[in-house]
N, C-alpha and C positions, 0 to 999 in steps of 0.2 A: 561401723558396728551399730551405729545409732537407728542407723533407715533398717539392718536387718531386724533388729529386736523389734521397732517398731512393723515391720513385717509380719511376725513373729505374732504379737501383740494382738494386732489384726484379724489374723487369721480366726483365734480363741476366743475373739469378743464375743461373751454369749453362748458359747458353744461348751457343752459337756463330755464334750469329747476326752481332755485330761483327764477329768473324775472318773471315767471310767477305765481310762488307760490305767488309774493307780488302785483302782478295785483289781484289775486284770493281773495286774503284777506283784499288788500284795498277797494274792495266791499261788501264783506262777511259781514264783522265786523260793520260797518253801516246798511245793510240791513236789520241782522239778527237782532238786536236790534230795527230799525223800526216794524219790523212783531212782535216782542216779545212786544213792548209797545201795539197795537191793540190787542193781546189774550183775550182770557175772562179772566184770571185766572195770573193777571201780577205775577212780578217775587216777591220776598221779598224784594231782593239788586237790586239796580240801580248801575251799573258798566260804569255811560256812559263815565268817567275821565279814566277808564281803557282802555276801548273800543278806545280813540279817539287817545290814544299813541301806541295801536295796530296798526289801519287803518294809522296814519303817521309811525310809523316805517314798515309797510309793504307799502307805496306808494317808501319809499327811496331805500326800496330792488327794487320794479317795473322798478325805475329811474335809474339801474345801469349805460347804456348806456349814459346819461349825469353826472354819478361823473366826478368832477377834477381828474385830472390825478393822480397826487401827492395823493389823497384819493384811489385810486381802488384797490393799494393793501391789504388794509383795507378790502375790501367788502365782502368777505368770514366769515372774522371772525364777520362783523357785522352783516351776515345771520345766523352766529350760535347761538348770541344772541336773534335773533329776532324771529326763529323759537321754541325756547328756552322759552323766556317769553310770546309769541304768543300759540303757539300748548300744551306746557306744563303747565306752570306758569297760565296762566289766564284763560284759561278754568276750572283747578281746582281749583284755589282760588273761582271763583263764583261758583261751584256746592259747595262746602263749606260754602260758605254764603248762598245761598240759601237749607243749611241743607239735600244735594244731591236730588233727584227725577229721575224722568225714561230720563227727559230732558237733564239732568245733567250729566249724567251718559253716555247718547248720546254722548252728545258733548266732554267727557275724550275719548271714543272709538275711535270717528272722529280725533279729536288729535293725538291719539297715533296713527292712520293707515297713519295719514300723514307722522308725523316723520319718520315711515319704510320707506317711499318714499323717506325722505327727505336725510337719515342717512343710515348709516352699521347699523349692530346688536348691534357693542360696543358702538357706538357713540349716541343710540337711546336709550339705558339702561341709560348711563347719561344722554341724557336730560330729562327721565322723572323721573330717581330718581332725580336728581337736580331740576327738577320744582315740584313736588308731596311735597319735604322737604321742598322749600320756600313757596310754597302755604300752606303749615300746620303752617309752623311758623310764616306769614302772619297772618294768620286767629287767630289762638290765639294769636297775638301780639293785633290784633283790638277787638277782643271776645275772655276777659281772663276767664274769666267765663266759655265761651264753650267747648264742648267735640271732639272729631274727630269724625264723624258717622262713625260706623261700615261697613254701605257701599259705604264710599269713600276708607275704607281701603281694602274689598274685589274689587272695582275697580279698586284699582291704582297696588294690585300685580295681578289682572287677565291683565291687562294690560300689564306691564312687562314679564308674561310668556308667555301672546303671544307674544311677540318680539322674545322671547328665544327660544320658539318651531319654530316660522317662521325663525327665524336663523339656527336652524337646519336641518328643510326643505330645506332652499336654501343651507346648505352644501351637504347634502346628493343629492341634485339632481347635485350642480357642481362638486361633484365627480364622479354621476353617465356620467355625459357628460363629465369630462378629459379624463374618461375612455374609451368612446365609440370616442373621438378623439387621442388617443395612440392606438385604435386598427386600426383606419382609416390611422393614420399617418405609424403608422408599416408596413399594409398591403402596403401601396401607395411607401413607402419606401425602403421596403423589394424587391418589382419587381421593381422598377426603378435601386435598387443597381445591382440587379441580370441582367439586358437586357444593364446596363452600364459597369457594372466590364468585361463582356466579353470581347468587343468590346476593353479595353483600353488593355486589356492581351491581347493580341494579334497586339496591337499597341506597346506595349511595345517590346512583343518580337520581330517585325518589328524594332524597334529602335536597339536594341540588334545587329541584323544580320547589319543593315547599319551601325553601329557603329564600326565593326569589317574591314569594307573597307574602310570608310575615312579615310584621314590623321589626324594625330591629330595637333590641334592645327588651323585647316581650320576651314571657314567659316561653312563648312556641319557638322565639329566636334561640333561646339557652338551648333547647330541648334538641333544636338540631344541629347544635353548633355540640353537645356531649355526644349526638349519635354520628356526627362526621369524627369525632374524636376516637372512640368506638372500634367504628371501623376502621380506620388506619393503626389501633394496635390489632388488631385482626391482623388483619393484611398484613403487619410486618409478621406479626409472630408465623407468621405460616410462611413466609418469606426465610426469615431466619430456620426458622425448623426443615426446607427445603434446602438450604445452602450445608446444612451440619450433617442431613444424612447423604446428602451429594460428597461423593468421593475427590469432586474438582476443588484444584489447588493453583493458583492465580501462574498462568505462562511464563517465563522470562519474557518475549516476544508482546507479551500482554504491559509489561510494568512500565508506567512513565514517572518521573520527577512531579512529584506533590510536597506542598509545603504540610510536614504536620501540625502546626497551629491549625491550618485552615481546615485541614480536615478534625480534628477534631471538634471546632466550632460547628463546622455542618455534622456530623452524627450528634452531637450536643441538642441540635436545635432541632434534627429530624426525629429524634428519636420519640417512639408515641409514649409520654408518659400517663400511668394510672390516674394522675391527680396535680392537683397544682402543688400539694405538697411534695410531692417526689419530685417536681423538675425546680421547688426552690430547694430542695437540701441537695442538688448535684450543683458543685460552683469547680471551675476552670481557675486554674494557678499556670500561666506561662513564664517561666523563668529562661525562655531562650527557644526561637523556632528553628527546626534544623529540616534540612531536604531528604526525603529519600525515593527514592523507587519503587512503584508499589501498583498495585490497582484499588481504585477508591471504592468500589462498591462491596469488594472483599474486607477491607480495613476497617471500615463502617459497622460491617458486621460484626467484627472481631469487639469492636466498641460496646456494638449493643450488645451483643452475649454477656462481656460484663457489666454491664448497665444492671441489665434484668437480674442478677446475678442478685449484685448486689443492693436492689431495691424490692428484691424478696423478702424481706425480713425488714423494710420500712413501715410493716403493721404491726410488728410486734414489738419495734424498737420505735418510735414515732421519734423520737430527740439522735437519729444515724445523720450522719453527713458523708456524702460522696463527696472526695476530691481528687477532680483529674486534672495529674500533671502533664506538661509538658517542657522535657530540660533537655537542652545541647548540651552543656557541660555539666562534667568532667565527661560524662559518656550521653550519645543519644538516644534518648527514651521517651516513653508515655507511663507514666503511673495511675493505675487506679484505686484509691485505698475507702475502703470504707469506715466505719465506726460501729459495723455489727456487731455477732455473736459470737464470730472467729469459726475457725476451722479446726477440727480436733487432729493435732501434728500425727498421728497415724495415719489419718487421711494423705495427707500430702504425696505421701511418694507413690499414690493411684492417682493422682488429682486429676490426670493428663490423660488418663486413657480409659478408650472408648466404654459407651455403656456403664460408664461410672458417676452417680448421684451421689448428692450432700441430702438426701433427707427429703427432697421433693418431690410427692409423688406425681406433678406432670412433667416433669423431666426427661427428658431423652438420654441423659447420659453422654450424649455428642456435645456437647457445647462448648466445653473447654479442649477435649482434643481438636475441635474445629480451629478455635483460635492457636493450637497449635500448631496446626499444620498450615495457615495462613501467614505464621511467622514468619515460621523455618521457610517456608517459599520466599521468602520476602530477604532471606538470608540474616534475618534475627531470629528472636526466639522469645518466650514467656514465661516468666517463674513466676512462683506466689509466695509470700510469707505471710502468717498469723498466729497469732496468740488469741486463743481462749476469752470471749467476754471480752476483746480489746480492739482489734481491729481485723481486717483482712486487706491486704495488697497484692493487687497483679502489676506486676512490671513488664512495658513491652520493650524488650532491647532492639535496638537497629544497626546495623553492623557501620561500622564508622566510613566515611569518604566526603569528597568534596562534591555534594550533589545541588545543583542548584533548585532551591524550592519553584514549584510552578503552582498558581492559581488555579485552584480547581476547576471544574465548569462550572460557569454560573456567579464562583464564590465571588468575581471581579468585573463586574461589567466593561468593556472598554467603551472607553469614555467618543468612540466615534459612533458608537451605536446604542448605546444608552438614551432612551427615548423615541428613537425612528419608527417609523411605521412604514411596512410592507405588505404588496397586497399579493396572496397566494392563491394562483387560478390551479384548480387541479381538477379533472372528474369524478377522480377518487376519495372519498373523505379519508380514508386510513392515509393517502400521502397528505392530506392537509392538517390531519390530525400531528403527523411525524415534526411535520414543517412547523410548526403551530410550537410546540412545544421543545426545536430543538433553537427557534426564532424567540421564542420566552425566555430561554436560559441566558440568554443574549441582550437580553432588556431589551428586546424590541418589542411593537406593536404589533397586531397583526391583523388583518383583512381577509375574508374567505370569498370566492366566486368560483362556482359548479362547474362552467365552462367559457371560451371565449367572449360570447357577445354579453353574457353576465359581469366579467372584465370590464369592458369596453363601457358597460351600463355608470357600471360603478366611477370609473374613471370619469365621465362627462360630468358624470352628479356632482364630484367633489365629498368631500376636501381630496386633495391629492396627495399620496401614498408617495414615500421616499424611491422606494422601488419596486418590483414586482418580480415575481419567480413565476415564471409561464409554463407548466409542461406543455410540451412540443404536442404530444399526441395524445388527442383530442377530439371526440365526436364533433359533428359540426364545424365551426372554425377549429381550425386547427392552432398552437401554440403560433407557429411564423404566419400565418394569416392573421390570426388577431393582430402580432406586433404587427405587422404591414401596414393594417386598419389604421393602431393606433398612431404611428408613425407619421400619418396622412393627416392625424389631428390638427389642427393651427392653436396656438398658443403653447402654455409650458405642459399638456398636458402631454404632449407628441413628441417630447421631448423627458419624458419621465425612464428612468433606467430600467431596463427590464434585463433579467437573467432566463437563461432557458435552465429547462429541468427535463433530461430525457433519459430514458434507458438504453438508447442507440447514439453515440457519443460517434458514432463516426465521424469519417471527416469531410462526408457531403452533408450531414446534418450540419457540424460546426459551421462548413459554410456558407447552408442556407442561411442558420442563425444569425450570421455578420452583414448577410446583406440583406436581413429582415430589419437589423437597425439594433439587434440584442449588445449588451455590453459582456455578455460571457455567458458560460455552458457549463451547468453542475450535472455529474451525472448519477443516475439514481445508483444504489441508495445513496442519500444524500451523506455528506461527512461532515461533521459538527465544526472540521478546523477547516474544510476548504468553503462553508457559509459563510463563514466570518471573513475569511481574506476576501470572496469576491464580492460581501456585499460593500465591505471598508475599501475596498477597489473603484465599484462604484458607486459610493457616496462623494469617494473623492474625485467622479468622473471621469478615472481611467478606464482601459478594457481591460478585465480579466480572463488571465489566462486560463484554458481548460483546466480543469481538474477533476480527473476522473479517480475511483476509485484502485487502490493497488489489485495488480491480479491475485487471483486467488485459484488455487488449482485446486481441480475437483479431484475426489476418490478414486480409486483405481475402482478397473470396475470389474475387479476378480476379490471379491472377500468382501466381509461388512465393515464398511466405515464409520471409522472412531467417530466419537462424539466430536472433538475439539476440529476433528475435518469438516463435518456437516454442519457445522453453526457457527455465526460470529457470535462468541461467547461475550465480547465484551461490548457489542451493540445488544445486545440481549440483556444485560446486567444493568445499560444505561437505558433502557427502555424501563428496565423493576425501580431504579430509584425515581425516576420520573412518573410512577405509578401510571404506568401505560401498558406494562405484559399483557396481562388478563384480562383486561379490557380491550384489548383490540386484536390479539393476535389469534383467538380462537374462530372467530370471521375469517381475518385474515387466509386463515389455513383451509377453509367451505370457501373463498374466492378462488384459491389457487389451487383447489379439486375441480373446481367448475370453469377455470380457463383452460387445466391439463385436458378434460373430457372434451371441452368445447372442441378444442386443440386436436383431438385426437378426431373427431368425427368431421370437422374439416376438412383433415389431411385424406381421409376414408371418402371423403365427397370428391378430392381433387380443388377443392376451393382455398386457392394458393392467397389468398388476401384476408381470407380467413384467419389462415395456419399465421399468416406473419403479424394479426392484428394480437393474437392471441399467445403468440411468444413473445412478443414485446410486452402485453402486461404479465406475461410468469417473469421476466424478467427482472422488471420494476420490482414487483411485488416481493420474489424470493430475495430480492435485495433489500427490502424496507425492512421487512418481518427477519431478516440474521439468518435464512437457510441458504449462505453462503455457495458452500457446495453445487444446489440447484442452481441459486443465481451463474455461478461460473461455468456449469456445460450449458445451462439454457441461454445465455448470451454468444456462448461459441458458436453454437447450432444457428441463435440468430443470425451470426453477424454472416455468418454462411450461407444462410437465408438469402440472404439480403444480395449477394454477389451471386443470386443464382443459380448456387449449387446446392439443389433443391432435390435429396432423395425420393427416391419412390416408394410408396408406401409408409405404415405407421412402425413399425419395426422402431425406427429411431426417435418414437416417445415412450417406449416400454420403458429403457435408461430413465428419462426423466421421472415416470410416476414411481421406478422404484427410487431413486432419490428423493422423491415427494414421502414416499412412505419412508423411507429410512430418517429423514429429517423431523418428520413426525413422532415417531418413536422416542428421536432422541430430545425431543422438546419438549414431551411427558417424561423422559427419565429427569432431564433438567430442571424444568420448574413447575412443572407438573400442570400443562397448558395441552391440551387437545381439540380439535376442530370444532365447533359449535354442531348446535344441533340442527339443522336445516329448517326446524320447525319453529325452533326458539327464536321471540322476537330480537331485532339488531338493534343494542345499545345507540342509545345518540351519540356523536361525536363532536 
């Protein structure tokens, strides 16, 4: 009864709508009772003792503006009474006394249409079950003898279901409008991210280059150490504001075992704070790490949503403390409570759903339904409680089981690769960019060379690299050329492990590789868990086994394919925490326009070494960049290629560029990432 009043409550804040409801009725209710004594055909009951406690309790509503002070708080709930025994109560007790008629029956309709105005759906079912029951109990309290008429009873429930169906109605059309404002907000969003991420890439990397000439410790050092600050809450906030009007909700398929200590130590430490005072009043209390299942770049966000949340009002509160818990026992959760201004308890039972603000005018409204539907996928959930001027607390529940915690990436370096250095030959900077940075997470070192004999350069010069990752194909030397070369070295330099990296994993590649001298075969895109096994493989000298990526099956190619079919959503989400998207994949997507055309006018020339040089990098590439989908028919097509069964004509690249475009699409609906400009110059990498 609590959440309805405050429903109830809600609704009126502000609003003059009563006042005039009880101007409307302190004339009505006299009036209509004049014109009804003149009829030809007067009533049976004379209600005028009813009538006149009506018209005063609707003049007191009229009168709010002069209640005592000390009374106003009152005034709501005395408007629930009175719309109560007004609209509900007394209109049906006299069609009862008067044994119902067409009048009668009127005046229950006019009633219940008011309440819809006056009331929610929940709030309107009570008042007319609650006045329908006293007006029957009424009425046979005064006429013990009487019956109920049959058609007060098909009244008062056609009544009721109109409430229910017009409750309905206005669900279905407010969802039909969330929905057309999450398309509006996405679109609006989506190119504002896109015409803003540029511009700061590119400031950044200006920061980068002056960073590298000041002195450290100088005035110019601070200057660019608050503008790389800067930018990365940028970047996230446009990050975050892209995941909350995204409708995606983390896969089962997607979810692995993460310990949540560790993750909330890492969103702790990533998160971009305003200032040094808001990352010292956030302090971490673990009373207990427990496991659960999850995807980490969705949890992260759920984090920072109330992070920002709650360090909105660390300017107006300067002496607020954030603290986030973490407790296994009695249940597993994450708490986050602050020390603000509270949350006014009518608020609460909206808190959670969409397009719903506390007061902030940049606000989206999404924030907290976001974190709620990242729960519930997660098979917990998130409540809040607060008090007024006291505090506010979100609590994440976890649903209980025996999960074992896992080490985030990154969070745990293993201690076999923890300092190594590896040298990464590639053509392409975006694959040395990938490798570079999935090689970083890993605590290793890393080495860049353009192609083969740049390798070979490097390697005679010294110092010597733990191991090396060779793509196979290669202008000029080729990946098994070089290793041949290198092989032929004398001393330990011909003897240094080298791994291939190819898009064509077959099994005459595999075993050119083994008799090139390689100690194993990764195949593109690369996989964060099959790095680590081959390089910990060959550190410790053994050969590793292939490890190629799981199949992936493309879209059918009758209908438009779903998002979650065109893209590895969760190579994409570890590409945004690794702050690599926007930086690289807008190229990315102008390369792999410019292999498909290549590609396609090849095939229209007849020049079969062309087409096959050219579907080997859409391969590679559709698989670095998460356009899955592409990757899995243009590998098929390759590998088909490859055994000679080589169609005729272009016909069967149409397929791939409309998968090119359909994956495109879905990478601006995603994370609001589209092709570069062909004219704009290419970031460094």
């Amino acid at each position: 009864m609590r959440r309805l009043y405050e429903r109830y409550c809600l609704q009126h804040e502000n609003q003059p709508l009563l006042q005039w409801i009880g101007v409307v009725g302190a004339l009505a209710f006299p009036i209509l009772y004049l014109l009804r004594l003149t009829s030809i055909v007067p009533p049976r009951y004379d209600d005028i003792y009813w009538r006149v406690a009506a018209t005063l309790l609707c003049i007191g509503l009229a009168l709010r503006r002069w209640w005592p002070s000390r009374l106003r708080p009152w005034y709501t709930a005395y408007s629930y009474l009175v719309v109560l025994y007004c609209l509900s109560f007394l209109l049906t007790f006299t069609a009862l006394k008067n044994q119902g008629g067409a009048l009668s029956v009127v005046n229950m309709v006019m009633g219940t249409v008011l309440i819809i105005l006056l009331a929610d759906w929940r709030n309107a079912v009570v008042m007319l079950v609650s006045g329908y029951a006293l007006a029957a109990a009424t009425y046979l309290y005064t006429e013990p003898d009487a019956q109920i008429p049959s058609a007060f009873t098909i009244a008062a429930l056609t009544s009721i279901l109109v409430v229910v169906a017009g409750a309905l109605s206005h669900y279905g059309q407010k969802r039909a409008e969330l929905e057309r404002l999450r398309k509006v907000y996405a679109g609006l969003a989506g190119a504002i991210a896109h015409e803003v991420r540029t511009p700061l890439a590119q400031v950044q990397h200006a920061l980068r280059v002056i960073d590298g000439e000041v002195a450290r410790g100088s005035a110019a050092a601070r200057a660019v150490e608050q503008g790389h600050a800067a930018i990365s809450r940028g970047l996230q906030s446009i990050t975050i504001t892209l995941q909350q009007i995204s409708d995606r909700r983390p896969r089962q398929e997607d979810l692995v075992p993460l310990s949540a200590e560790r993750c909330v130590r890492r969103a702790l430490a990533d998160y971009a704070y305003e200032s040094v005072q808001a990352r010292e009043c956030v302090q971490l209390r673990v009373d207990g790490d427990f496991g659960f299942r999850g995807e980490q770049t969705a949890f992260e966000l759920v984090l920072f949503n109330l992070l920002r949340n709650a360090l909105y009002y660390l300017p107006l509160h300067p002496r607020m403390k954030v603290e986030v818990v973490v407790q296994a026992e009695p249940e597993p959760l994450v708490r986050v409570r602050d020390t603000g201004p509270g949350i006014d308890p009518r608020l609460l039972p909206t808190l959670f759903q969409e397009f719903q603000t506390l007061g902030k005018a940049e606000g989206t409204g999404l924030g907290l339904s976001f974190c709620r539907r990242v729960m519930r996928a997660l098979g917990g959930d998130i409540q809040c409680r607060s008090e007024r001027g006291a505090f506010t607390e979100f609590v994440l529940v976890f649903p209980r089981g025996s999960v074992e915690a896992m080490p985030l990436p990154g969070a745990a370096v293993p201690s076999a690769l923890a300092g190594r250095t590896v040298l990464v030959v590639d053509d392409q900077a975006l694959n040395r960019t990938i490798a570079r940075a999935l090689l970083g997470e890993l605590g290793v070192n890393v080495i860049e060379a353009e192609h083969g004999q740049h390798a070979l350069d490097l390697l005679q010069a010294g110092p010597l690299p733990d191991a090396v990752l060779m793509d196979v194909n290669m202008p000029g030397l080729s990946g098994i050329e070089t290793t041949q070369r290198l092989r032929a070295l004398p001393g330990e330099v011909g003897r240094v492990p080298v791994l291939a990296l190819t898009a064509n994993d077959s099994a005459n590649v595999q075993a050119a590789a083994r008799e090139a001298g390689m100690q194993g075969l990764l195949a593109k895109p690369i996989d964060a868990t099959a790095l680590q096994r081959a390089l910990a493989a060959a550190f410790e000298g053994r050969v590793a086994e292939p490890a190629a990526p799981a199949p992936v099956p493309a879209p059918a190619a009758s209908g438009p394919a779903r998002q979650a079919e065109l893209l590895n959503l969760a190579r994409l989400d570890n590409f945004e925490r690794l702050g690599m998207l926007h930086e690289l994949l807008p190229h990315a997507l102008l390369d792999l326009r410019g292999h498909l055309q290549a590609m396609q006018q090849a095939a229209e020339a007849g020049q079969a070494d062309q087409v096959s040089e050219r579907l080997h990098a859409l391969v590679g590439l559709a698989g670095e960049v998460g356009a899955q989908a592409l990757h899995a028919r243009a590998r098929e097509r390759y590998a088909v290629w490859l055994e000679g069964k080589r169609p005729a004509g272009t016909a069967w690249t149409r397929e791939l560029k409309e998968l090119l475009e359909a994956s495109e699409q879905a990478l601006w609906r995603h994370c609001g990432v589209k092709a570069a400009d062909p004219s704009a110059p290419v970031p460094p990498v």
